[in-house]
C-alpha positions as CSV (number, residue, x, y, z in Angstrom):
1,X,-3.6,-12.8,18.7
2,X,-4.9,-9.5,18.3
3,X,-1.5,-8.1,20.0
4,X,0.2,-10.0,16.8
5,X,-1.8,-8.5,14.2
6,X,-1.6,-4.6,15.8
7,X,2.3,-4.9,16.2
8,X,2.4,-6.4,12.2
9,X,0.5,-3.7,11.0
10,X,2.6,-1.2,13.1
11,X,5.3,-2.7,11.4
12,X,4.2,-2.6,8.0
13,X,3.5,1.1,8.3
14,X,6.9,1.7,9.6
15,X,8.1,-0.2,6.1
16,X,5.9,2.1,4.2
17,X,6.8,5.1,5.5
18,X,10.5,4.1,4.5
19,X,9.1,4.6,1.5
20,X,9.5,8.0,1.9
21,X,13.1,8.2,1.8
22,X,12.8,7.1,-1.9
23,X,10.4,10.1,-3.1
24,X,12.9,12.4,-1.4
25,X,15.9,10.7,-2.8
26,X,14.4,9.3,-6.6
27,X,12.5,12.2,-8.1
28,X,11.8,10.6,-11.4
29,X,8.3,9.4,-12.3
30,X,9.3,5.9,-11.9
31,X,9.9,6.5,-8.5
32,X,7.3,8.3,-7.7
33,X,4.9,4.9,-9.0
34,X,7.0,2.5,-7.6
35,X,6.6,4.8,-4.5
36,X,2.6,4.2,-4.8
37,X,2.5,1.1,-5.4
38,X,4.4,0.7,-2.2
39,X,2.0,2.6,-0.2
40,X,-0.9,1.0,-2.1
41,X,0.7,-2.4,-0.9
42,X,1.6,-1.9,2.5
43,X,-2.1,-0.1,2.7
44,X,-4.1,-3.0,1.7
45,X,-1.7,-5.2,3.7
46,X,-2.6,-2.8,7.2
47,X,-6.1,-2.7,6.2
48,X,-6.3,-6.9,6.0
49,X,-4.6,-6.6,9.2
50,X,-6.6,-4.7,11.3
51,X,-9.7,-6.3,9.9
52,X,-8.4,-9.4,11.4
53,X,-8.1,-7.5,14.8
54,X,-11.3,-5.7,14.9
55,X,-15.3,-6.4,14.2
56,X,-14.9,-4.1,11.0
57,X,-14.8,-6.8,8.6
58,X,-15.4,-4.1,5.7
59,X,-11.8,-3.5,6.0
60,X,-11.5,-6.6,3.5
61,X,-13.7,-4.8,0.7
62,X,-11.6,-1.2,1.3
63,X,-8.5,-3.4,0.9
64,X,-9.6,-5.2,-2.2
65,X,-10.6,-1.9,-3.6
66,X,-7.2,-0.5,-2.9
67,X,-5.6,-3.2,-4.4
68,X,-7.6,-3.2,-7.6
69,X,-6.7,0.8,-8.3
70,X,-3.4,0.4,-7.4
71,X,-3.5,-2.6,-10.4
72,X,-5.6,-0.3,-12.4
73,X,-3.1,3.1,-11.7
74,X,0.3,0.6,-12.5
75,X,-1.6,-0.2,-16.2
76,X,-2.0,3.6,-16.7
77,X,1.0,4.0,-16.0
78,X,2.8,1.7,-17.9
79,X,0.8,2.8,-21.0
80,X,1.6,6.7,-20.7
81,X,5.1,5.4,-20.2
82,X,5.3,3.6,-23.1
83,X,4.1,6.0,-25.2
């Protein structure tokens, strides 16, 4: 099971470093958060993963900490935007 969860986070850090190709190609701000928010995602997602994998069960906590900045950044955003 632990061969599953390596290959799915191997997979979802090739998917987030396609993410790349939109910074280079979208150079508006917009892009550059949705860009984040992508890598904020796909982090949280790798960290839950290998958590699963390993004995380092503080993975969850990093990952929930992650998650709750990249929530907090999006609001920030949004606001400056609006503005």
């Amino acid at each position: 099971m632990s061969l599953f969860f390596g290959g799915a986070a191997a997979f979802v850090l090739l998917t987030v470093l396609g993410g790349l190709v939109r910074v280079a190609r979208g150079p508006t701000s917009t892009d550059r958060m949705m860009t984040a928010s992508l890598f904020a995602s796909g982090g949280v997602a790798v960290l839950l993963l290998l958590g699963e994998v390993g004995p380092r069960h503080q993975l969850r906590d990093v990952a929930l900490l992650v998650a709750l900045l990249a929530a907090l950044a999006a609001v920030v955003f949004a606001t400056r935007r609006t503005r």
